[in-house]
DSSP file (Angstrom, degrees, kcal/mol; ACC not computed):
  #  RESIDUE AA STRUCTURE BP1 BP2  ACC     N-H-->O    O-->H-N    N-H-->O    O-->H-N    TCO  KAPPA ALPHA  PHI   PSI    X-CA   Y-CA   Z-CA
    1    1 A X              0   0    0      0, 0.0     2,-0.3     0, 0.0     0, 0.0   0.000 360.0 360.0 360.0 -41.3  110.4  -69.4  -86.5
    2    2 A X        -     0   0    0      1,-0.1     6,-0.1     4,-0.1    56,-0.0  -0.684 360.0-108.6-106.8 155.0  110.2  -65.6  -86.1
    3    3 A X        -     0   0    0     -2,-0.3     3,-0.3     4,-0.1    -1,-0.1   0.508  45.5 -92.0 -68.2-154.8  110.3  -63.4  -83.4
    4    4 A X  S    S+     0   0    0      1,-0.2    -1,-0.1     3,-0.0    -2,-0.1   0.974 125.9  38.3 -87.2 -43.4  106.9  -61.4  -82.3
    5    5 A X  S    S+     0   0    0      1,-0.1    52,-0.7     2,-0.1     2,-0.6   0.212  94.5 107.5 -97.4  19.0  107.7  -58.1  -84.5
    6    6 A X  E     -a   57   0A   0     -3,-0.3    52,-0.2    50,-0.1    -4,-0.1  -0.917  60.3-150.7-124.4 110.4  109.0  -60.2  -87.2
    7    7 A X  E     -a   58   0A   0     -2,-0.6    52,-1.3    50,-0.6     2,-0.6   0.056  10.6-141.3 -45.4 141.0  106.7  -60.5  -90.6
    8    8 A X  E     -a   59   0A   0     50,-0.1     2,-0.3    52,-0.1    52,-0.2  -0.965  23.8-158.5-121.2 142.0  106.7  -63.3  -92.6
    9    9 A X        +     0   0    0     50,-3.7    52,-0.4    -2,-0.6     2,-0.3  -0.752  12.7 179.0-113.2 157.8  106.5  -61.8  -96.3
   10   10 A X        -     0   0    0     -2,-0.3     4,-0.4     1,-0.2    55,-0.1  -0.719  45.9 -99.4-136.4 174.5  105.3  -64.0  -98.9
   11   11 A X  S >> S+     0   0    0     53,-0.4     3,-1.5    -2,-0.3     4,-0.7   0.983 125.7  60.9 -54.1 -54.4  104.6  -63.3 -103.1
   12   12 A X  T 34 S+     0   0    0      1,-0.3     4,-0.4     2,-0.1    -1,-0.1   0.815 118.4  16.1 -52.7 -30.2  101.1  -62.9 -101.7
   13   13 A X  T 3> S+     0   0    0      1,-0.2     4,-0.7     2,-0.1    -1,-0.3   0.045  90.8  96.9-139.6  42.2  101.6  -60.1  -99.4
   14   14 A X  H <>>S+     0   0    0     -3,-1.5     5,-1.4    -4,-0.4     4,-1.3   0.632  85.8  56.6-100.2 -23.4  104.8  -58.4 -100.2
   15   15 A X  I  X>S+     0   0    0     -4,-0.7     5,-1.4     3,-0.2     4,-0.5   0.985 120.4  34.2 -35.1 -79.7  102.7  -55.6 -102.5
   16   16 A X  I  45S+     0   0    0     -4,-0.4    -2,-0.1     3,-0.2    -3,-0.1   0.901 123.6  42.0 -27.1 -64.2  100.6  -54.9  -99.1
   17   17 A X  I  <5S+     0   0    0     -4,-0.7    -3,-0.2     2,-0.1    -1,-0.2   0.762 133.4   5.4 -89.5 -26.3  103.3  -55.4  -96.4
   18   18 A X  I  <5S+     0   0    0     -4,-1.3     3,-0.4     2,-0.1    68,-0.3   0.644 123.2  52.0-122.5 -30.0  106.3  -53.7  -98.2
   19   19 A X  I  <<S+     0   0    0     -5,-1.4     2,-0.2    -4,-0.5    -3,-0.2   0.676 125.0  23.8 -89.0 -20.5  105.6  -52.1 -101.0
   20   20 A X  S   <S+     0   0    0     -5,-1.4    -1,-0.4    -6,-0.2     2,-0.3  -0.623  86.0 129.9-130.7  78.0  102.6  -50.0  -99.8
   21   21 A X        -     0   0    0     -3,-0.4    64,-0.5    -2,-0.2    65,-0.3  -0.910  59.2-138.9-131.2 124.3  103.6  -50.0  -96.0
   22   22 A X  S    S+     0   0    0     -2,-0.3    63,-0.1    62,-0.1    -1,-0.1   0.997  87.3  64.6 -71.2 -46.0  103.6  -46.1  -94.4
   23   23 A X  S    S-     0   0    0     -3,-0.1    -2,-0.1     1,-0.1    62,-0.1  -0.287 101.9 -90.7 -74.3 150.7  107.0  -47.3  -92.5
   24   24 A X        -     0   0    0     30,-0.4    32,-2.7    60,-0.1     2,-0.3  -0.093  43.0-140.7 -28.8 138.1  110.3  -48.2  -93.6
   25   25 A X  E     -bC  56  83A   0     58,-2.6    58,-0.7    30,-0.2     2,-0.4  -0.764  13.1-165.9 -87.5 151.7  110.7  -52.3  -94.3
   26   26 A X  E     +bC  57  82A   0     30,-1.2    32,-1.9    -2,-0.3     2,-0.4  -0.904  17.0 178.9 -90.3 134.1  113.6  -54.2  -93.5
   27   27 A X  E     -b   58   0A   0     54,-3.1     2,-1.0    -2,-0.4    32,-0.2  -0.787  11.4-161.2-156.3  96.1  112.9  -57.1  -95.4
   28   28 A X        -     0   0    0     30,-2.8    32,-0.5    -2,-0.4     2,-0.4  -0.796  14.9-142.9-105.2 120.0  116.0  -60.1  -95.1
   29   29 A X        +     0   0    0     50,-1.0    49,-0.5    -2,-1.0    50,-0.4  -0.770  38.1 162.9 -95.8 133.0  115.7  -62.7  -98.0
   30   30 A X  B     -e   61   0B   0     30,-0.7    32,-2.1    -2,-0.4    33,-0.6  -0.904  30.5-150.8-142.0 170.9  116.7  -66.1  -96.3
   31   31 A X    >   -     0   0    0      3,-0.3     3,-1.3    30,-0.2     6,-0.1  -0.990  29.8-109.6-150.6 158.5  116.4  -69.3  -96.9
   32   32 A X  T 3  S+     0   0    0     -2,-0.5    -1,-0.2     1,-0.3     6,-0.1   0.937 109.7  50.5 -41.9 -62.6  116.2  -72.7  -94.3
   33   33 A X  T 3  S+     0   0    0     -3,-0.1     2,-0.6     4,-0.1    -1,-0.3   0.051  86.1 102.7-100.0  37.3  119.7  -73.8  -95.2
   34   34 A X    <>  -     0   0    0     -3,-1.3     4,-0.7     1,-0.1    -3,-0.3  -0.957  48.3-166.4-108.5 142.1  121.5  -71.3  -94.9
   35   35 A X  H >> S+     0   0    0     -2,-0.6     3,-1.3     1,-0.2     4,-1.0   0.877  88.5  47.3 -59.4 -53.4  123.8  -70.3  -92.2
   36   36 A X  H 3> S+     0   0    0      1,-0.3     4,-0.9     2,-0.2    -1,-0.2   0.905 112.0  57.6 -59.5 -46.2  124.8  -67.1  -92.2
   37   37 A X  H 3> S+     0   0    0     40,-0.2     4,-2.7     2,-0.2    -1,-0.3   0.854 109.0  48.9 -61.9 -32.3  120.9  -66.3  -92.6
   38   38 A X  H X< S+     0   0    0     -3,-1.3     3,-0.6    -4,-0.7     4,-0.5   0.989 115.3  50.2 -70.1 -61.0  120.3  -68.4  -89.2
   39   39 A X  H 3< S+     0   0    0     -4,-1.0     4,-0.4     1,-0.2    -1,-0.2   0.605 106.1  46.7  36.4 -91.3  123.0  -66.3  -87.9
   40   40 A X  H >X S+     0   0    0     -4,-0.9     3,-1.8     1,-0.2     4,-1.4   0.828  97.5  79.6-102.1 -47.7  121.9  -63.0  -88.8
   41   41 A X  H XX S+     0   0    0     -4,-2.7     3,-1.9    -3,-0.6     4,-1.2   0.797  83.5  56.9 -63.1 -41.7  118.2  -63.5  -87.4
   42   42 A X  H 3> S+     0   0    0     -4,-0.5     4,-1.3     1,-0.3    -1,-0.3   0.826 111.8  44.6 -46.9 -38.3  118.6  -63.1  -83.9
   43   43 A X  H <> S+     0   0    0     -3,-1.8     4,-1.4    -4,-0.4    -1,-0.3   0.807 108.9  61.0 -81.0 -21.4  120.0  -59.7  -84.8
   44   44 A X  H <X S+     0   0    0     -3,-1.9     4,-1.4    -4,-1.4    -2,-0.2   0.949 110.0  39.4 -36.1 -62.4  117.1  -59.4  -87.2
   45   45 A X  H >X S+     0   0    0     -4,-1.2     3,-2.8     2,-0.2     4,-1.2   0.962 104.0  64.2 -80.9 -66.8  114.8  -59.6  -84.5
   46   46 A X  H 3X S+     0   0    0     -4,-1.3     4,-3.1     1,-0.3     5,-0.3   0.831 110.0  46.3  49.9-102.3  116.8  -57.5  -82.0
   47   47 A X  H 3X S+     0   0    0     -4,-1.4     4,-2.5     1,-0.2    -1,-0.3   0.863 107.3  55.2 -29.7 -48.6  116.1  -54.7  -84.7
   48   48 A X  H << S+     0   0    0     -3,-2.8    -2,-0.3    -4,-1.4    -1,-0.2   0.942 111.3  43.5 -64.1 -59.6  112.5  -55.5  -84.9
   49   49 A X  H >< S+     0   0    0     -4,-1.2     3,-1.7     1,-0.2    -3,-0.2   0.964 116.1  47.4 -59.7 -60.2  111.8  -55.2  -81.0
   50   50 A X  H 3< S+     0   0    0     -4,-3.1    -2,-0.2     1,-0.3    -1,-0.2   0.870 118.1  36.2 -66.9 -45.0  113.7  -52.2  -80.7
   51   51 A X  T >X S+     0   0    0     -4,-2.5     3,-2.9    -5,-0.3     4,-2.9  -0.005  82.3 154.4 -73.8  24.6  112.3  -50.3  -83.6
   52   52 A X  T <4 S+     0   0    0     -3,-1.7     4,-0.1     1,-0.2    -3,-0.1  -0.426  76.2  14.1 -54.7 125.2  108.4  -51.9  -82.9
   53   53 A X  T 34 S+     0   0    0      2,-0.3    -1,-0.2     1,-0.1     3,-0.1   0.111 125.3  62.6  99.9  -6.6  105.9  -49.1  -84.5
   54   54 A X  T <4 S+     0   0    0     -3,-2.9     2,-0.4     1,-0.4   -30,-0.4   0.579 111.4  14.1-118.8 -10.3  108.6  -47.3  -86.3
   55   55 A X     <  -     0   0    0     -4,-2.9     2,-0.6    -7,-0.2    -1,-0.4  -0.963  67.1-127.8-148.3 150.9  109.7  -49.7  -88.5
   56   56 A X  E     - b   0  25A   0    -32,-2.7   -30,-1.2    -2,-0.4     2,-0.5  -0.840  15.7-172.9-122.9 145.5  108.8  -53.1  -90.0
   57   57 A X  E     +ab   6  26A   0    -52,-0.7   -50,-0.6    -2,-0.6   -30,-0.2  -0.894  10.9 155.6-143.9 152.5  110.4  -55.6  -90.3
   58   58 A X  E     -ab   7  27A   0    -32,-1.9   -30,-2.8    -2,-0.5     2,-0.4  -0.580  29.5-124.5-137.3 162.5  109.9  -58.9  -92.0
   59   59 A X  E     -a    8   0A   0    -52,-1.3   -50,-3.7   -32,-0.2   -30,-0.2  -0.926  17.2-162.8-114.7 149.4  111.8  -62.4  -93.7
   60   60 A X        -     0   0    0    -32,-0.5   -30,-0.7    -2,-0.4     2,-0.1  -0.826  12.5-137.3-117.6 103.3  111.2  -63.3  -96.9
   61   61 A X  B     -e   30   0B   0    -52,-0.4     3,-0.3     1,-0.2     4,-0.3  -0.318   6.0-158.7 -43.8 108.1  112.1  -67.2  -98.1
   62   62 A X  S    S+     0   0    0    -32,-2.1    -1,-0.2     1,-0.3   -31,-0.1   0.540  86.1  56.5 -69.6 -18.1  113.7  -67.2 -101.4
   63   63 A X  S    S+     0   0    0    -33,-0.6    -1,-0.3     1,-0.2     3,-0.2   0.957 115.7  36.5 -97.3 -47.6  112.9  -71.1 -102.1
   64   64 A X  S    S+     0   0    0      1,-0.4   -53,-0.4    -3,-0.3     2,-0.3   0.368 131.9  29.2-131.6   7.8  109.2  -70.5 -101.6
   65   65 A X        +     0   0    0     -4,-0.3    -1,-0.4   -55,-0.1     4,-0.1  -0.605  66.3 145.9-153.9  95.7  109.0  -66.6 -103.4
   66   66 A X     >  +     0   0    0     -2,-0.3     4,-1.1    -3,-0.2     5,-0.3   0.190  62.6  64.3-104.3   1.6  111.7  -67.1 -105.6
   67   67 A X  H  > S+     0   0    0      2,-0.2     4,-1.4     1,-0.1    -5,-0.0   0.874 108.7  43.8 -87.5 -21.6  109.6  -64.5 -108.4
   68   68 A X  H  > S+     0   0    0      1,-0.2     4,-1.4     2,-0.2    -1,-0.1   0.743 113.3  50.6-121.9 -19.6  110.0  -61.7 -105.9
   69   69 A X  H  4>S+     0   0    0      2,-0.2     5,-2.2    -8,-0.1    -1,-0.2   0.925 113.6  45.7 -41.1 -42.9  113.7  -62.7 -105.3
   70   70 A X  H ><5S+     0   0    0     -4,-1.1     3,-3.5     3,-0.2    -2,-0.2   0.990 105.2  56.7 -60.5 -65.6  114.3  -62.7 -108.8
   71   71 A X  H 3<5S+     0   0    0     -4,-1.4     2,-2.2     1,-0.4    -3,-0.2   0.850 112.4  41.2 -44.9 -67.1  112.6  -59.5 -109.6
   72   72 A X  T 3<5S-     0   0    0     -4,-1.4    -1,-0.4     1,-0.1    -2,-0.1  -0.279 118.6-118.3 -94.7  55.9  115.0  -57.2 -106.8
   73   73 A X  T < 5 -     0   0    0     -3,-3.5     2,-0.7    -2,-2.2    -3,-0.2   0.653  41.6-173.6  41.7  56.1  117.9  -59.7 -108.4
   74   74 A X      < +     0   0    0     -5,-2.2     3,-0.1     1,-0.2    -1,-0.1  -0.841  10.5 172.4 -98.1 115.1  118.8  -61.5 -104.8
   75   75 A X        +     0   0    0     -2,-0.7     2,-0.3     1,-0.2    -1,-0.2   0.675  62.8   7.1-108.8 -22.9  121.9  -63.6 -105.9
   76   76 A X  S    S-     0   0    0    -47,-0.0     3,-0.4    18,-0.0     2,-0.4  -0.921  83.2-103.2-148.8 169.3  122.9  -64.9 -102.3
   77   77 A X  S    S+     0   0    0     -2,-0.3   -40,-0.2     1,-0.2   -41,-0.2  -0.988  86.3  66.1-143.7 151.7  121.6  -64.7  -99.2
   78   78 A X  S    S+     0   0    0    -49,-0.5    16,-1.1    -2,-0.4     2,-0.3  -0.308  72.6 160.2 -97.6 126.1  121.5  -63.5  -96.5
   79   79 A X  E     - D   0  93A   0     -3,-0.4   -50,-1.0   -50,-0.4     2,-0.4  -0.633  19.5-165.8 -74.1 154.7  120.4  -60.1  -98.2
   80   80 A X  E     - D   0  92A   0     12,-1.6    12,-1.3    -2,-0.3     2,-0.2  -0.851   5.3-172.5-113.0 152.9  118.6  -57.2  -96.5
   81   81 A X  E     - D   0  91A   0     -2,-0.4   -54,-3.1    10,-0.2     2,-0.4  -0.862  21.1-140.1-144.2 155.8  116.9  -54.4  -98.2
   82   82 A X  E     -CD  26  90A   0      8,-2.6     7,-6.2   -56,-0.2     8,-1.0  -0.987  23.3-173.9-121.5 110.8  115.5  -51.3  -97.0
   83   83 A X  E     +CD  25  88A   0    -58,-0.7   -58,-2.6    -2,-0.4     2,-0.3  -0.920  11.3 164.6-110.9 117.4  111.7  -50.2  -98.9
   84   84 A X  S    S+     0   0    0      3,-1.7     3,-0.2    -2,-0.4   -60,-0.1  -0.849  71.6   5.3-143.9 133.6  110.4  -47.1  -98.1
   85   85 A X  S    S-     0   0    0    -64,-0.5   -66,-0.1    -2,-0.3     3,-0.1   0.585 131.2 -65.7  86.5  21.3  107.6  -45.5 -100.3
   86   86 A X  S    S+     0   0    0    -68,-0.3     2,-0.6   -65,-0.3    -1,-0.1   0.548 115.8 102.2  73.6   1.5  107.7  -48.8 -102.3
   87   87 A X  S    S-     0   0    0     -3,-0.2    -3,-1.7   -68,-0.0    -1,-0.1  -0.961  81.0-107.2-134.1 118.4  111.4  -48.3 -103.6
   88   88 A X  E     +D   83   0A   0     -2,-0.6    -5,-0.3    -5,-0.2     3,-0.1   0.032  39.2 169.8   1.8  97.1  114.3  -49.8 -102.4
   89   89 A X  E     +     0   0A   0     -7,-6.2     2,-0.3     1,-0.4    -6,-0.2   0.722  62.6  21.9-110.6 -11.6  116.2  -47.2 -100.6
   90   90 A X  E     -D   82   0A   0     -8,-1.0    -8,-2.6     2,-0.0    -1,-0.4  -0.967  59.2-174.7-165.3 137.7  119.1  -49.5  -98.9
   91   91 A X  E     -D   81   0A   0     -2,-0.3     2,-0.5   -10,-0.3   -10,-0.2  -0.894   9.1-178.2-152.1 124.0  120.8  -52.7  -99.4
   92   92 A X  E     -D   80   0A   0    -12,-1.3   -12,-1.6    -2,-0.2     2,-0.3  -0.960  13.0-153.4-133.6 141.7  123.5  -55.4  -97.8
   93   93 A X  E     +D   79   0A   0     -2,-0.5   -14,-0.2   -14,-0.3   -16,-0.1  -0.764  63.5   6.3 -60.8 112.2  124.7  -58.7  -99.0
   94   94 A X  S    S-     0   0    0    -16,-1.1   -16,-0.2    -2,-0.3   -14,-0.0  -0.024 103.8 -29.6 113.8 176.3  125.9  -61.1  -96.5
   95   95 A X        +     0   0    0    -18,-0.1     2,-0.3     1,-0.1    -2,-0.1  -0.239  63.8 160.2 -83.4 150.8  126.0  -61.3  -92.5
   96   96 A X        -     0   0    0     -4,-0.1     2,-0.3     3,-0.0   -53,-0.1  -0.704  30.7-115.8-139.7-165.2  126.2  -57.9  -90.7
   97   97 A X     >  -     0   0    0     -2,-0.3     4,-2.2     1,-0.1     3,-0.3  -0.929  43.9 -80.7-152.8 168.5  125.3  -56.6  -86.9
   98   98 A X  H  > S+     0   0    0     -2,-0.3     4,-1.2     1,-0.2     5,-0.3   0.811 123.0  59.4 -50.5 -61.9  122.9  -54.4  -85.6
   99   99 A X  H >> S+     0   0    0      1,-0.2     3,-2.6     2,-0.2     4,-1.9   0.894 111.2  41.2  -5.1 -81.9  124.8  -51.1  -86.4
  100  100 A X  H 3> S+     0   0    0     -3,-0.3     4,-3.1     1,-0.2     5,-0.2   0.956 115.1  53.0 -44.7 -48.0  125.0  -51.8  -90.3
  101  101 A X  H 3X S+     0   0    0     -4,-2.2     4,-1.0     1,-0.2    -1,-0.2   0.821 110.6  45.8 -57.6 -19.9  121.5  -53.0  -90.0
  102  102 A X  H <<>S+     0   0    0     -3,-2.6     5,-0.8    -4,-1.2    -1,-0.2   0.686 114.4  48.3-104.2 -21.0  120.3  -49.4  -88.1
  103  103 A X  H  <5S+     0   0    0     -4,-1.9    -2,-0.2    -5,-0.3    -1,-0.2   0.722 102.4  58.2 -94.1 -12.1  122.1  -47.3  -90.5
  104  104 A X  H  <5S+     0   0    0     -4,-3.1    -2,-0.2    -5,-0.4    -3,-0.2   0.967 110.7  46.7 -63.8 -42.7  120.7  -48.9  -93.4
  105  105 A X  T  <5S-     0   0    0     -4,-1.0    -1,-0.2    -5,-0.2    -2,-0.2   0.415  99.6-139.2 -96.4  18.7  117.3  -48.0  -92.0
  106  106 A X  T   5       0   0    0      1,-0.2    -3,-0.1    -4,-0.0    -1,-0.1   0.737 360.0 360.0  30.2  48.4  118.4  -44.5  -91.2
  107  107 A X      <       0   0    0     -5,-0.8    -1,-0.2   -52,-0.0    -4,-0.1  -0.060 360.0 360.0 -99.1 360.0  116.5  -44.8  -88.0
């Protein structure tokens, strides 16, 4: 489903992979049926390749970790958020391009 540098983050291992990660996350809540999220990965991954070792970046599925959707309040998707140090630094709602996506990670 995902590209080579592209995580899949789960309940189980979004403590681990994002929240305690020494690099920046990018971390786009998606879900199967939606478009705009099918969309928006290619440019997900895109991101991923080019920034490999300085940043990660990962999907998380809102139907199948909807507790850690809830918890950072994810009302539509697709979202992106930016975690670095374990807090939130950066967020967008809805499809974007590579640009938005590279100054959100202030790479």
């Amino acid at each position: 489903m995902a590209g080579k540098n592209v995580h899949e983050f789960t309940a189980d291992n979004f403590d681990a992979e994002v929240l305690k990660s020494d690099l920046p996350v990018l971390v786009d809540f998606t879900a199967t049926w939606c478009g705009p999220c099918k969309a928006l990965a290619p440019i997900v991954e895109k991101v991923a390749d080019e920034f490999e070792g300085k940043v990660k970046v990962g999907k998380l599925d809102i139907d199948a970790s909807s507790a850690i959707a809830a918890q950072y309040k994810v009302r539509s998707v697709p979202t992106v958020m930016v975690f670095r140090g374990g807090q939130k630094t950066g967020e967008h709602i809805g499809l974007t391009n590579r640009d938005k996506l590279v100054k959100l990670l202030g790479v």
